[in-house]
RODO-2510 file (C-alpha; in nm, 4 decimals, decimal comma):
residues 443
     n   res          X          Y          Z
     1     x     0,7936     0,5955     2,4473
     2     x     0,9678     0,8954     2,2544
     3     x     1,0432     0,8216     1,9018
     4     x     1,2728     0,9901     1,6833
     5     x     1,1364     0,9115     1,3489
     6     x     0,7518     0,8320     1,3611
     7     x     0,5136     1,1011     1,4803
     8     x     0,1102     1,0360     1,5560
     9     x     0,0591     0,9369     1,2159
    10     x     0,3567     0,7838     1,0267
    11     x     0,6259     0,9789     0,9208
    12     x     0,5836     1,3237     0,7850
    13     x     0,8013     1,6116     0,6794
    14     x     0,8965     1,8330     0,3936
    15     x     1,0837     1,7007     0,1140
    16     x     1,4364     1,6883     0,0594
    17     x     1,4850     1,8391     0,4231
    18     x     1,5059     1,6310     0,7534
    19     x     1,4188     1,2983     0,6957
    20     x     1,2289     1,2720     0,3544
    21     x     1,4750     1,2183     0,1365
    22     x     1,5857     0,8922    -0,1161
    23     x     1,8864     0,8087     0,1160
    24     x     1,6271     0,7882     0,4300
    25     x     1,3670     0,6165     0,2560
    26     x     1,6104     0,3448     0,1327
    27     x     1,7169     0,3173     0,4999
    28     x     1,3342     0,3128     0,6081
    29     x     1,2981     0,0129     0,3492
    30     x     1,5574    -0,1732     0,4574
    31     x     1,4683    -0,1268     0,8264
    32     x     1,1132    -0,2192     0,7623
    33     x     1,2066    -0,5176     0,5472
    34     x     1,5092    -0,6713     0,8180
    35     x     1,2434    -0,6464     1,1357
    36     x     0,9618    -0,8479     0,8979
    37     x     1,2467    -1,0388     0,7635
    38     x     1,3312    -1,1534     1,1407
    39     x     1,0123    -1,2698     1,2477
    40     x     1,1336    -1,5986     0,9956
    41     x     0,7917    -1,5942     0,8461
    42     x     0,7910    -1,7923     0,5132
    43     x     0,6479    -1,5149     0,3137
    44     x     0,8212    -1,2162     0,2882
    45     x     0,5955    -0,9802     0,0896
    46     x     0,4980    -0,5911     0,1063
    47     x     0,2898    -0,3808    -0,1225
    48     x     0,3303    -0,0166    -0,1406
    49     x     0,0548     0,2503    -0,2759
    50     x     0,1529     0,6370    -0,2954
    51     x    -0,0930     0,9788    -0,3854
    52     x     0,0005     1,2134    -0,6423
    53     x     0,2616     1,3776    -0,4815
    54     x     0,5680     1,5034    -0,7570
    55     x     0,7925     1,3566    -0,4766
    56     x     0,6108     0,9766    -0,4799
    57     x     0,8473     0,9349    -0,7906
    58     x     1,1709     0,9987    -0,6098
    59     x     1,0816     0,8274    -0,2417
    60     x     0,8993     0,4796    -0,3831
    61     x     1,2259     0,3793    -0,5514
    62     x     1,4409     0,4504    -0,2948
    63     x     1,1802     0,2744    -0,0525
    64     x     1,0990    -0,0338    -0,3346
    65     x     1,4973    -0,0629    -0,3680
    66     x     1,5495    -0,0808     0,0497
    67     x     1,2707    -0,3599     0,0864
    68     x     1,3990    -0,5475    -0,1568
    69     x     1,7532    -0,5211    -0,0168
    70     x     1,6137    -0,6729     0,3063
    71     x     1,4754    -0,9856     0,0963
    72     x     1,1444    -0,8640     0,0976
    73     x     0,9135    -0,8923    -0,2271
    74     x     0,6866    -0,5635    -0,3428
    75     x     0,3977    -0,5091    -0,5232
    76     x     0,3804    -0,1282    -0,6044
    77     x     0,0235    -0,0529    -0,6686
    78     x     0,0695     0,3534    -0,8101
    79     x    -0,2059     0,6024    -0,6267
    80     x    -0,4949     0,4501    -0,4425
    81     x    -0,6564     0,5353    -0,1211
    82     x    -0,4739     0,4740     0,2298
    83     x    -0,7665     0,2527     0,3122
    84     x    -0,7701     0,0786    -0,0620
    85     x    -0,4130    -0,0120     0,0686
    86     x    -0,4558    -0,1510     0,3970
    87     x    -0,7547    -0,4107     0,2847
    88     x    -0,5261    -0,5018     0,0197
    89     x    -0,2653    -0,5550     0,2618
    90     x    -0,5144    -0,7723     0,4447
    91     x    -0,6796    -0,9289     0,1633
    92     x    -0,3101    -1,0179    -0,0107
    93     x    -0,1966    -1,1285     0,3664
    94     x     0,1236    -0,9261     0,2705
    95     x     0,3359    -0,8392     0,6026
    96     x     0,3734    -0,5207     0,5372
    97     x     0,2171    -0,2084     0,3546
    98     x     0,2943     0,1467     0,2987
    99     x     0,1334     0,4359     0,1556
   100     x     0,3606     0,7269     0,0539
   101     x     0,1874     1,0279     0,1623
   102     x     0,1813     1,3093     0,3959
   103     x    -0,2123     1,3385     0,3807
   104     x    -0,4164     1,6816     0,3926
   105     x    -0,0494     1,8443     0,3665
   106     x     0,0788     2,0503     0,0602
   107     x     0,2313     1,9229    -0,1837
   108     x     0,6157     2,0215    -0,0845
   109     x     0,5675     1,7891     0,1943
   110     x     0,5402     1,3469     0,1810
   111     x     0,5841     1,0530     0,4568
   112     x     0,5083     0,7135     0,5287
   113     x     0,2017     0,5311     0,6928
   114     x     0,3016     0,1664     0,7685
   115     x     0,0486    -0,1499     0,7950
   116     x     0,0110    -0,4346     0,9330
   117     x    -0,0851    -0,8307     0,8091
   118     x    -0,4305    -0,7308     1,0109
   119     x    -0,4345    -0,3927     0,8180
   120     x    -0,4204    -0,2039     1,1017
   121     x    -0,1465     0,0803     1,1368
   122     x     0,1958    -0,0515     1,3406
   123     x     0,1726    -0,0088     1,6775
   124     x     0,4259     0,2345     1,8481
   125     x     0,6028    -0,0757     1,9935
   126     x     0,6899    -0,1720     1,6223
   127     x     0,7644     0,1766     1,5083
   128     x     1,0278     0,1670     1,8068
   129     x     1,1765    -0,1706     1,7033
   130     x     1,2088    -0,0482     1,3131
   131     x     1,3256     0,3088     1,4302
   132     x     1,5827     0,1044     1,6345
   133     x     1,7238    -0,0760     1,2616
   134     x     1,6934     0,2444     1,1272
   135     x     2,0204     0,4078     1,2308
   136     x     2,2349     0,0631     1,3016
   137     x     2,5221    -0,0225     0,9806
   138     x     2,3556    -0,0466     0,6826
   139     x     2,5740    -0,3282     0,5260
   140     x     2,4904    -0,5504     0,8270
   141     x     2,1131    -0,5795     0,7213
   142     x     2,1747    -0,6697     0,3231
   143     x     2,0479    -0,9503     0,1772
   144     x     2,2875    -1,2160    -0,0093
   145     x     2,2455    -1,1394    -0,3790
   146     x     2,0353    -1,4224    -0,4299
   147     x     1,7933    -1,3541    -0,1645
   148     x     1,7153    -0,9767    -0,2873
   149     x     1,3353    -0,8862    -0,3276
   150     x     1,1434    -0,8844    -0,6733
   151     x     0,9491    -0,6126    -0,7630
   152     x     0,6151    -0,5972    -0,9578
   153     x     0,3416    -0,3378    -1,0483
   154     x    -0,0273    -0,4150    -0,9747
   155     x    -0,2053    -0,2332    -1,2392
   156     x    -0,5562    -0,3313    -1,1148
   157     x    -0,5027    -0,1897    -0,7418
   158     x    -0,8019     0,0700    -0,7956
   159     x    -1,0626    -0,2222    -0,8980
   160     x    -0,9521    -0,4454    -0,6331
   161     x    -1,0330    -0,1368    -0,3813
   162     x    -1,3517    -0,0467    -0,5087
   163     x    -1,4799    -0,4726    -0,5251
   164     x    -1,3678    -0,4642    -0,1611
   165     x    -1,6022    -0,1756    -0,1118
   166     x    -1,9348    -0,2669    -0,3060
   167     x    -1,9007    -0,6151    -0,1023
   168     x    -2,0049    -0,4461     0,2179
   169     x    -2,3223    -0,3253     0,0700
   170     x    -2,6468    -0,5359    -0,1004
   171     x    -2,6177    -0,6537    -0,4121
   172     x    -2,9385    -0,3833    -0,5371
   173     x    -2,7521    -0,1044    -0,3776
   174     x    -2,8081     0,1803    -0,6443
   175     x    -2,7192     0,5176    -0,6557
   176     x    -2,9386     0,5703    -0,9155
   177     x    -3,1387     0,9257    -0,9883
   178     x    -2,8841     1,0797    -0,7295
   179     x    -2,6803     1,4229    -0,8566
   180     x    -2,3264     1,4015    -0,6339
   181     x    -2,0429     1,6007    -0,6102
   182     x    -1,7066     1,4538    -0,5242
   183     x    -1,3680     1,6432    -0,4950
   184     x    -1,1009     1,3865    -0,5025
   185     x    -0,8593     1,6819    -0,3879
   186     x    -0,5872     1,5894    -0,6820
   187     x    -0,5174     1,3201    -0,5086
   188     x    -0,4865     0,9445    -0,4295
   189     x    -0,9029     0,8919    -0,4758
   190     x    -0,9116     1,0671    -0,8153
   191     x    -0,9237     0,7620    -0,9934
   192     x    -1,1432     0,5070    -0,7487
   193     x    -1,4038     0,7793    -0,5871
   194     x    -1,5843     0,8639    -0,9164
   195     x    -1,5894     0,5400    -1,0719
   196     x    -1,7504     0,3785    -0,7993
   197     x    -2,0004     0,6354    -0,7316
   198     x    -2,0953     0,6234    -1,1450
   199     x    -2,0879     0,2468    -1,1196
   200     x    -2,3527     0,2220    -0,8516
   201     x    -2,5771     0,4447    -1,0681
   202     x    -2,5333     0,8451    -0,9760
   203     x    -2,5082     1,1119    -1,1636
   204     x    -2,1305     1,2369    -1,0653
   205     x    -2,0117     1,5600    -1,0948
   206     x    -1,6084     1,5365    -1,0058
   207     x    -1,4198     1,8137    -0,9641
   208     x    -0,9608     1,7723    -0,8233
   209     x    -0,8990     1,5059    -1,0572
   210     x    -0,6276     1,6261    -1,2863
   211     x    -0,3503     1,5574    -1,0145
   212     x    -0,0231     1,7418    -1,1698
   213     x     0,2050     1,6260    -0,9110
   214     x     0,1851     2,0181    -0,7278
   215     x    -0,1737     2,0745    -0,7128
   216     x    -0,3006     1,7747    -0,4412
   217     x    -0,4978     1,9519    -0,1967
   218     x    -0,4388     2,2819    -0,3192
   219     x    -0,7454     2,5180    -0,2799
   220     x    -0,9670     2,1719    -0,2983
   221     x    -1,0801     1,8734    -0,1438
   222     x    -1,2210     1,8294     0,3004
   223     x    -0,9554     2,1291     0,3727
   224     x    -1,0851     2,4151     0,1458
   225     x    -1,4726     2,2891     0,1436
   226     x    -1,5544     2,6152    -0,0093
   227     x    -1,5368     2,4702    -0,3622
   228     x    -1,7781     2,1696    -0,2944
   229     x    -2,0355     2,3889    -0,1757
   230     x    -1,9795     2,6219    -0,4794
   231     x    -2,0200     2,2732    -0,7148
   232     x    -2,3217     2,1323    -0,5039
   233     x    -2,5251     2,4385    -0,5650
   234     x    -2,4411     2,4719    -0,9379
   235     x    -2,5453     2,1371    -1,0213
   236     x    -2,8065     2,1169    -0,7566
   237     x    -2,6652     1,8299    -0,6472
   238     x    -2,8097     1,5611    -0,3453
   239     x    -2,4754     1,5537    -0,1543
   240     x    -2,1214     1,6702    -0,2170
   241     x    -1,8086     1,4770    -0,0960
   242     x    -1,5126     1,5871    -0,0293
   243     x    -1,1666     1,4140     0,0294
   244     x    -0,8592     1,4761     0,0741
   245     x    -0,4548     1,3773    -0,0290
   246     x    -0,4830     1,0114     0,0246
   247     x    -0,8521     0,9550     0,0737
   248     x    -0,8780     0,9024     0,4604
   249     x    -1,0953     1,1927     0,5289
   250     x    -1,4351     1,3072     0,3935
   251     x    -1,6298     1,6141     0,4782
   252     x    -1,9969     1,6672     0,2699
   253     x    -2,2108     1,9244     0,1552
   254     x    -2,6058     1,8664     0,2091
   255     x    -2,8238     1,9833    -0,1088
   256     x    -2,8236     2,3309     0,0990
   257     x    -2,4634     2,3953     0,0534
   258     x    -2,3957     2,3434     0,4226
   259     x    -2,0921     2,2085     0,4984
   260     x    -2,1134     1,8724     0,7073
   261     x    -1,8118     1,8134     0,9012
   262     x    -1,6997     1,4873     1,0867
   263     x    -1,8713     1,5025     1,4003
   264     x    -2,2340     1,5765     1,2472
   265     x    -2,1274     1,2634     1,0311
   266     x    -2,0549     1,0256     1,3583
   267     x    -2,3200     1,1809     1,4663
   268     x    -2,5746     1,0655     1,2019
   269     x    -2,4451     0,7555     1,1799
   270     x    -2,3858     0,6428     1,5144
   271     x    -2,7831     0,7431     1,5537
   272     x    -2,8609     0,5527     1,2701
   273     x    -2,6397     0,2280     1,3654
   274     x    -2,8302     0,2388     1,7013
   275     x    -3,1243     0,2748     1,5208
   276     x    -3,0797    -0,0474     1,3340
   277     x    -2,8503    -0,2138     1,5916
   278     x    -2,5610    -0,2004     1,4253
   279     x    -2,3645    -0,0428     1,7431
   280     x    -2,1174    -0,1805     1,9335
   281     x    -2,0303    -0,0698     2,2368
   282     x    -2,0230     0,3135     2,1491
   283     x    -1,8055     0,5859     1,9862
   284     x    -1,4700     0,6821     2,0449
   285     x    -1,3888     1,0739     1,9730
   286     x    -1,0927     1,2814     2,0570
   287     x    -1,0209     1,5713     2,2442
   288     x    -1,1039     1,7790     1,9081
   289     x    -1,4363     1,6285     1,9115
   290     x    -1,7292     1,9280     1,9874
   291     x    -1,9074     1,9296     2,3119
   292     x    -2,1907     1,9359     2,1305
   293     x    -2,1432     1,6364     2,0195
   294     x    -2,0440     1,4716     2,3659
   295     x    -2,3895     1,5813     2,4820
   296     x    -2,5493     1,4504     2,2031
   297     x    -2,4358     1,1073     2,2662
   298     x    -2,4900     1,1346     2,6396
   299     x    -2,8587     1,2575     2,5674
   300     x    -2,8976     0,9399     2,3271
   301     x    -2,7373     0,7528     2,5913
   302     x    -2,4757     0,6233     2,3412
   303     x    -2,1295     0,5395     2,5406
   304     x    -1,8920     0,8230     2,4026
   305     x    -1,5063     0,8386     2,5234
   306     x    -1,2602     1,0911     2,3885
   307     x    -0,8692     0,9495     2,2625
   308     x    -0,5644     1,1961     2,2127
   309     x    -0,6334     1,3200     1,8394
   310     x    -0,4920     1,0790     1,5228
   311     x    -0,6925     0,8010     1,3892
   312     x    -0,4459     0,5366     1,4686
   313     x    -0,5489     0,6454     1,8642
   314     x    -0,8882     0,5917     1,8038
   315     x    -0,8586     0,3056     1,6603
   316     x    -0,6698     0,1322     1,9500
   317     x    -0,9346     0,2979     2,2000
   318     x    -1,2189     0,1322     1,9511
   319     x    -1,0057    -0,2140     1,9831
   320     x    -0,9773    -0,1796     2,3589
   321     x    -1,3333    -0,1235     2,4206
   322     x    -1,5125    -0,2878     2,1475
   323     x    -1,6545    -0,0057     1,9810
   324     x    -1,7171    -0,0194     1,6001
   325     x    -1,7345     0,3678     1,5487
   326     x    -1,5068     0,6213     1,6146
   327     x    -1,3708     0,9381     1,4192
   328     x    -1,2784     1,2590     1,4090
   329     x    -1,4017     1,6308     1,3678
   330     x    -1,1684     1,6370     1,0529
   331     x    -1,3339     1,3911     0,8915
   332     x    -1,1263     1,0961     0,9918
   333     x    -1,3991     0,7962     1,0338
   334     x    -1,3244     0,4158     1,0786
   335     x    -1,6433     0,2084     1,0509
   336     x    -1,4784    -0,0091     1,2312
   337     x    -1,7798    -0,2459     1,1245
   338     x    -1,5883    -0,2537     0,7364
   339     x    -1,2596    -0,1051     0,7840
   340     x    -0,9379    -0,1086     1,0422
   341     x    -0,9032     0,2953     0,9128
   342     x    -1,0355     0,5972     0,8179
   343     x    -1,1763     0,5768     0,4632
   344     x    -1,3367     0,8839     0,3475
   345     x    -1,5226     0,6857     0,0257
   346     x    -1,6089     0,4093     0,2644
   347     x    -1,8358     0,6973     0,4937
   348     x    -1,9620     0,8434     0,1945
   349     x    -2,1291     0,5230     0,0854
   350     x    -2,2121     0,4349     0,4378
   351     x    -2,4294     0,7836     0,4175
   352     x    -2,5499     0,7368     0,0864
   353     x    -2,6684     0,4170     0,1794
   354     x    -2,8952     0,5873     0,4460
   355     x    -2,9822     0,8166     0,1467
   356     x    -3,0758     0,5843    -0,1348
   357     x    -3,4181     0,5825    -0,0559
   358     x    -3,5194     0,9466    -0,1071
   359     x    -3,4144     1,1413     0,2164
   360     x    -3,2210     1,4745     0,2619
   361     x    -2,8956     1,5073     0,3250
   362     x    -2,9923     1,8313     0,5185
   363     x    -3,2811     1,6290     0,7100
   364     x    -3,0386     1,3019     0,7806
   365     x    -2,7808     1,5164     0,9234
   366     x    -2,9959     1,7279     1,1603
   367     x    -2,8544     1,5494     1,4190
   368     x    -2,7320     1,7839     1,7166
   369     x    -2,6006     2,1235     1,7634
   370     x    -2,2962     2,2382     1,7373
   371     x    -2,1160     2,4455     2,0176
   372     x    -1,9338     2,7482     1,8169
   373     x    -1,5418     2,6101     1,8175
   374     x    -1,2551     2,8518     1,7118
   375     x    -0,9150     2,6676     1,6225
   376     x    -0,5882     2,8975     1,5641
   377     x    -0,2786     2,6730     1,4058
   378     x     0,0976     2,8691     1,5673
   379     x     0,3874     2,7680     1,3299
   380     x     0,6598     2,7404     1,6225
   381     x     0,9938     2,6873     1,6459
   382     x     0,9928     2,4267     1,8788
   383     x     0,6247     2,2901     2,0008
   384     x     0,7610     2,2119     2,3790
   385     x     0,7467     2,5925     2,4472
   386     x     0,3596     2,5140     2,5748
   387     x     0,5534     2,3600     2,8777
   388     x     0,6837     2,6661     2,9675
   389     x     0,6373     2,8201     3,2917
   390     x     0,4470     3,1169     3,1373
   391     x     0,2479     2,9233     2,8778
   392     x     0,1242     2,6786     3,1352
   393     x     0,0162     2,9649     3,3889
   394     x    -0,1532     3,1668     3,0601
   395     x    -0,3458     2,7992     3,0045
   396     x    -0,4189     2,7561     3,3723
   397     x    -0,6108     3,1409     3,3702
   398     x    -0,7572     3,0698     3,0351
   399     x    -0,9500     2,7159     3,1854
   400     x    -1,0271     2,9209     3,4616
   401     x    -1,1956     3,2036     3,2621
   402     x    -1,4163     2,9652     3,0740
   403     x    -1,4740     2,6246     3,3432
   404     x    -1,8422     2,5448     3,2508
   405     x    -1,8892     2,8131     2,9885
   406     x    -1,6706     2,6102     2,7335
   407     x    -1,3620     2,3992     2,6686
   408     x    -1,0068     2,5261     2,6069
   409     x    -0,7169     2,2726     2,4279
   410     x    -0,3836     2,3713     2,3548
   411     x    -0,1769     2,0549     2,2074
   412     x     0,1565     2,0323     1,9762
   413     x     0,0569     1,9352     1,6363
   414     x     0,1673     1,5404     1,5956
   415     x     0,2564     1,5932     1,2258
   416     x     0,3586     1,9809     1,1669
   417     x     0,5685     2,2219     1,3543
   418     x     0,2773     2,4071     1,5009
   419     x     0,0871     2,4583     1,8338
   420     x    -0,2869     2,4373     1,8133
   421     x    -0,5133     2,6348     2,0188
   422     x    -0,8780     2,5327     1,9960
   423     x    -1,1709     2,6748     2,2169
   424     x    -1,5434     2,6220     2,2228
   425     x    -1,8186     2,8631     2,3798
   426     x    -2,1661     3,0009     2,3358
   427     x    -1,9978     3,3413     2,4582
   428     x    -1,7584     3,4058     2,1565
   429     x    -1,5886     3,6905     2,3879
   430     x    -1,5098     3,5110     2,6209
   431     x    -1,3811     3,2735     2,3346
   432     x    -1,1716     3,5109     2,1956
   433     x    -1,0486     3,6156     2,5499
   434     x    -0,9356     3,3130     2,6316
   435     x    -0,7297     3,1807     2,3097
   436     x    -0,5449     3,5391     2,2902
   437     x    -0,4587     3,4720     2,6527
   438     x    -0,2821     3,1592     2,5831
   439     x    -0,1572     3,2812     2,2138
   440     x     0,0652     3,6046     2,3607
   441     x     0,3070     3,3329     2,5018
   442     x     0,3621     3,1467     2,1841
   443     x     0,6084     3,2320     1,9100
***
């Protein structure tokens, strides 16, 4: 089911070109607002939350003013985490939320993730139907002016989050003696991520949370680790957390300055969940996920299937099989025990929890071992040119080079204009052999 507007994960470009713009974002609204509108529900309501993105002050009215056009009523809610968000959309039963953001992306770029009444991301079966408002007469899908939307600010969207989150813990749960580190990336967490971790009792450290509407994920937070590990070892800190634009990822720092990615977190906790019996089912990864990690689960005998990479794809595998874990290496992880999405303040309590009662974070996660992985991001023209005859016959020789030595994936990225080539090998030659191989016919 092609789609023109929505890619793997919402809609995502840069600003002012394309399609994020105020005159698409009122049509986006509008659309949104006419295909809730039509299901004749009594309550027509939608809440919208944003990062700290300069643009989230140009897009949100233009969005607020399309809603309400449709007859839908908003609740804006400022910054707060994409997971904060969808349990509010949940715990509100609004029909509809949105979080302006374009994620672990710069700051020139911004887009839309859309919710359900469930709080689970719209499936590509309602993307279609709102794509399909999207471009039809605009005056046909008005409201009368006494049906418009009202529009009102929820000041107290943070606290709401973080009371949502302390309820899926004990009562006693204390953080207290513990030294963290958390890098809120300048963006939508700066506010919620510290205050929890300082209410539950730790000593916190936080570092990206002066947001200045250009600086959201620049040189900080789960994409540029480098500065947690730098933080962790000047404060000697237990564990150091890292998220990024809008809160859905986390990657840590054990009190060794090693960086901790996603799949050593899955890892640990899927261990620990079996452990306790707090599994279901088994784990859903994606084709990123390491083979390492695959042979982990397979020597734990823990049920592990792979889904095509984005979170919202692992979350429908986890719903079609049951599962109640499933993430990815990036640091996308939905417990899906507490949460319909990734919620990288969610994990980070989830392992501090397994902390609290004196362990290491370099002990807890000493989990499995990682086969060496190599990923190279192309910025392409056009990201079909992998179907080409002589990229596909450059792919077929690479897989041949390195069948049960390694793994070779080349994919189009769902959310940028790039082509990524990732490869994983004990032999790094071989490695290298194999991604140049398939990198001479891209440009």
């Amino acid at each position: 089911m092609k789609k023109k507007y929505f890619g793997t994960d919402g809609i995502r470009g840069t600003v002012n070109l394309g399609n994020i713009n105020g005159e698409k974002f009122f049509k986006f609204g509008l659309a949104a607002g006419t295909y809730f509108k039509n299901l004749k529900k009594k309550k027509q309501v939608a809440i919208i939350a944003k990062d700290t993105r300069l643009s989230g002050y140009t897009l949100e009215p233009a969005l607020v003013s399309g809603l309400a056009s449709a007859g839908m009523h908003i609740f804006t809610l400022g910054p707060l985490p994409t997971n904060g968000l969808a349990m509010l959309t949940k715990k509100m039963k609004a029909n509809l939320g949105i979080m302006i953001t374009a994620s672990h992306n710069p700051f020139k770029d911004n887009g839309l993730k859309l919710f359900g009444p469930d709080g689970m991301k719209l499936s590509d079966k309602i993307e279609k139907k709102i794509e399909n408002l999207i471009d039809k007469k605009t005056a046909k899908q008005l409201s009368e002016p006494k049906l418009l939307g009202r529009v009102k600010r929820l000041e107290d969207g943070n606290d709401r989050y973080i009371k949502i989150l302390k309820s899926n813990f004990p009562n006693n749960f204390s953080l207290k003696g513990m030294k963290l580190v958390v890098d809120c990336a300048n963006g939508a967490g700066y506010k919620s991520a510290p205050k929890i971790l300082s209410e539950l009792g730790a000593e916190v450290f936080p570092i990206g949370i002066k947001p200045n509407g250009l600086n959201i994920n620049n040189k900080c937070g789960s994409t540029f680790p480098q500065v947690l590990k730098k933080y962790v070892k000047r404060f000697k800190a237990d564990l150091g957390i890292a998220l990024d634009g809008d809160a859905d990822r986390v990657i840590m720092c054990d009190e060794k300055s090693q960086i901790i990615d996603g799949d050593q977190i899955i890892a640990m906790i899927a261990k620990r969940w079996k452990r306790k019996k707090i599994l279901k089912g088994g784990v859903i990864g994606t084709l990123m996920s390491n083979y390492g990690l695959e042979k982990f689960f397979r020597s734990e005998k823990i049920n592990f299937k792979r889904s095509k990479v984005g979170d919202r794809y692992v979350k429908e595998m986890m719903k079609k099989n049951n599962f109640n874990l499933g993430g990815e290496q990036s640091g996308h992880i939905i417990l899906g025990k507490f949460a319909t999405t990734g919620d990288g303040l969610l994990v980070a309590l989830e392992t501090l929890f397994a902390l609290r009662k004196g362990k290491l974070a370099s002990e807890i996660f000493k989990v499995y071992k990682s086969v060496p992985q190599k990923l190279l991001n192309i910025k392409v023209k056009n990201k079909k040119m992998i179907n080409s005859l002589k990229c596909r016959k450059a792919i077929k020789k690479a897989n041949e080079l390195i069948k049960n030595k390694g793994r070779l994936l080349v994919r189009p990225s769902g959310t940028e204009p790039k082509v990524r080539i990732m490869c994983e090998s004990f032999n790094y030659s071989l490695m290298n052999k194999c991604i140049k191989l398939v990198k001479k016919t891209i440009h």
